[in-house]
N, C-alpha and C positions, 0 to 999 in steps of 0.2 A: 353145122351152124347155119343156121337159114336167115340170121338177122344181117344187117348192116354193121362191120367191122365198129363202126363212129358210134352205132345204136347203143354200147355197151359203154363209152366211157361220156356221153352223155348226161347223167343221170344227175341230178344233186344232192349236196349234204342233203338229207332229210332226217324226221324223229326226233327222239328224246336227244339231248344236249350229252346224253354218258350213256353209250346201249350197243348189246353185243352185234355184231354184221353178223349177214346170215351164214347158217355154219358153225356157231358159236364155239369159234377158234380164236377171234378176235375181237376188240372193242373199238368204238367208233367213241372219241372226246371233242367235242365242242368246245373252244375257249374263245368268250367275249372280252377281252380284257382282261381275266383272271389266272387265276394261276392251280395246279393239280400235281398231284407226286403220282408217279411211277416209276415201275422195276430200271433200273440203271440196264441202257440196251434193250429194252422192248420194243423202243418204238418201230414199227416196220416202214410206214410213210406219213406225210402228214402234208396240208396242203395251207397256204396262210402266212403270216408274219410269226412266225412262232421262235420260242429258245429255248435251250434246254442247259439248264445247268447242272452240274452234278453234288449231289448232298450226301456227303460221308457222314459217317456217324463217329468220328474223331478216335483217339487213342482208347476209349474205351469199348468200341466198335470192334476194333484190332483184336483187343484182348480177346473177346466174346469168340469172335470167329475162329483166333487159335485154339482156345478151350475148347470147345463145342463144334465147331466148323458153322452155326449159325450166324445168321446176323441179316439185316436188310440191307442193302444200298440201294436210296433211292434218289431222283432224277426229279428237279422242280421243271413242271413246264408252264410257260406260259406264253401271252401274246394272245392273238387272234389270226382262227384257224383252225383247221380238225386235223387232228391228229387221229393216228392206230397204232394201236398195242395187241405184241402178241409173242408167243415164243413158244419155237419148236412144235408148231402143231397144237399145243396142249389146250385141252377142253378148258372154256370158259367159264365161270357163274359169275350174274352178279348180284349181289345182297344189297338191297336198299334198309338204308339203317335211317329211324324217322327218332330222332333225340335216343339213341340208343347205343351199344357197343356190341362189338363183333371182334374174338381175337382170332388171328390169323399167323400159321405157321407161315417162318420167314421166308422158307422157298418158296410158298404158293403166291404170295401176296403181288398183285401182278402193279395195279391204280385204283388210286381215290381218287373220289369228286371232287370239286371246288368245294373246300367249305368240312372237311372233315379233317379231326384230329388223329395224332398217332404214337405212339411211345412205345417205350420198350417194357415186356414183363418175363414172369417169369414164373418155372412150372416145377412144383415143390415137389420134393423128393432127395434132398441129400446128394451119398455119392451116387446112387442108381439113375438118379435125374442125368448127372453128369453122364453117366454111360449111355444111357438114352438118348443124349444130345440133340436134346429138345428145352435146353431150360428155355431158350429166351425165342420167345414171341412178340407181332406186332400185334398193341391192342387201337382198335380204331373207334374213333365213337364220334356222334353227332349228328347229323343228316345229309345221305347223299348215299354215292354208291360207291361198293367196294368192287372192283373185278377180283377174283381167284382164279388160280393156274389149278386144273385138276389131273392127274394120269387117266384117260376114259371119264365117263359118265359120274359124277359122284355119286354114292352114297349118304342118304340124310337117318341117322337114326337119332330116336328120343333118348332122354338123360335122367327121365323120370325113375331110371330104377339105373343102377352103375353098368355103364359099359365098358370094356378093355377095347383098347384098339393101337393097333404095332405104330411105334413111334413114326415112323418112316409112311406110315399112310393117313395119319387125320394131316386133316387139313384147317378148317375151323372149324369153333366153336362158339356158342352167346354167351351172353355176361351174363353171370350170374351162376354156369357152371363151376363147380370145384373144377379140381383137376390135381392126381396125385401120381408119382409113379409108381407101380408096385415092379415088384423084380426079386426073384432067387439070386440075383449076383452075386458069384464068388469071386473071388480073386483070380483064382484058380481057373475062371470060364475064359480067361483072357489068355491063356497060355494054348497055342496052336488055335484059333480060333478066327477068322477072320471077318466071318457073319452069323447071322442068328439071331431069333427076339431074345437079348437077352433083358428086356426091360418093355411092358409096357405103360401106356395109360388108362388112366382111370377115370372117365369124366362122367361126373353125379351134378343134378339139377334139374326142381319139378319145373317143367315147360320151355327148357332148352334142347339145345341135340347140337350133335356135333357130324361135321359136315367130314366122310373119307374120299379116297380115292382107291381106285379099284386094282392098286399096284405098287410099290414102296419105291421111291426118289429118295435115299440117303444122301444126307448132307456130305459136302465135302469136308474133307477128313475127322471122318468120325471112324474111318474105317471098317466099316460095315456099305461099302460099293458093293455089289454082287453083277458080276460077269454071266 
C-alpha cells in the first residue's frame, strides 16, 4: 500500500443515488428525505440521520414461511444519508425498471429504490408448486431500481421458447412471463429422500428471460438444505 492511510477514507458519496460499490457485492442508497425497503439485516454501514424500521408481513407472512419456508421480511429505511447493503458476499444486480415489473424470488430480493411498489404472488402449480417451495414471490413494479442477491455471476436466459430451471436457482423474472411447475412428484419421492429436483419451473414469454444463479440456496425448511 503506497497511498496515504487518510487517502482511502477520504473520498465522497459520489454517483447514482442507488448503484452497486465497486465489486458488485454491495449497494451504495442515497436517501434525501425519503424512504426505501430492504432485506431485514442487510444493512452493512450507513452514514447520515437515517432509521430503520422493521416491516413484517403479519400473520399471513407466518403462515407462508411455515408452508413453504418462503416469504420476505423487509426493513423500511429512511431519513438522510447513505446507507449499504449487502450479505454474505453474494454477487449483486441491479435492474432498473422504467413503469415496469420485475418478480423476484423472496431470498434473493436484497432493496428497492424510493418510489417502487411490491406485493406478494404467486407460482402456479398445485401440490408440486408446494413441494417446489417457490409458490410465493415478490412482485415489484414501477420506476427505480431493484438490487438481487445472486450465488456467483447470474445467468440471463430468454423465455421466447420455455425454459425449466431447478426451483432453488432462478432468481427473477419480467412481467409478462408465465411460470408453471412441472414435476413427476409422487408421494412415494418423499419417503427416505431428503434432496433432489423433485419439481421444476417453467418460465415461457416472447421478450422476457428469467434471471438464475449459478448454485441452489434452498429455502429454509423446505427441506431440501444440501450439506
Amino acid at each position: 500500500m503506497t497511498l496515504p492511510l487518510g487517502h482511502h477514507a477520504s473520498g465522497q458519496d459520489a454517483g447514482p443515488p442507488f448503484a452497486l460499490e465497486e465489486g458488485e457485492r454491495m449497494v451504495r442508497a442515497r436517501l434525501d428525505g425519503g424512504e426505501m425497503y430492504a432485506k431485514q439485516g442487510s444493512m452493512v454501514a450507513y452514514r447520515g440521520r437515517v432509521d430503520f424500521a422493521y416491516k413484517g408481513q403479519g400473520v399471513g407472512g407466518f403462515l407462508r414461511r411455515a408452508v413453504t419456508g418462503e416469504g420476505q421480511d423487509l426493513m423500511k429505511v429512511s431519513g438522510r444519508g447513505t446507507v449499504w447493503f449487502a450479505e454474505s458476499g453474494s454477487h449483486v444486480s441491479i435492474f432498473h425498471l422504467d413503469r415496469d415489473s420485475l418478480t423476484v424470488n423472496g431470498r434473493n430480493l436484497l432493496a428497492l429504490e424510493s418510489g417502487l411498489r411490491f406485493k406478494v404472488t404467486t407460482t402456479s402449480g398445485g401440490l408440486g408448486a408446494m413441494v417446489a417451495g417457490g409458490v410465493f414471490n415478490t412482485e415489484v413494479s414501477g420506476t427505480g431500481g431493484v438490487a438481487v442477491l445472486c450465488l456467483g455471476s447470474p445467468l440471463v436466459l430468454a423465455t421466447d421458447e420455455p425454459v425449466c430451471v431447478d426451483r432453488d436457482a432462478a432468481v427473477a423474472w419480467t412481467a409478462g412471463v408465465r411460470t408453471r411447475v412441472v414435476s413427476t412428484f409422487k408421494l412415494g419421492n418423499l419417503v427416505g429422500r431428503s434432496s433432489g429436483e423433485l419439481a421444476q419451473v417453467e418460465y415461457t414469454g416472447r421478450g422476457g428471460f428469467v434471471v438464475v444463479q449459478c448454485g441452489e440456496i434452498p429455502a429454509a425448511g423446505t427441506g431440501s438444505e444440501r450439506h
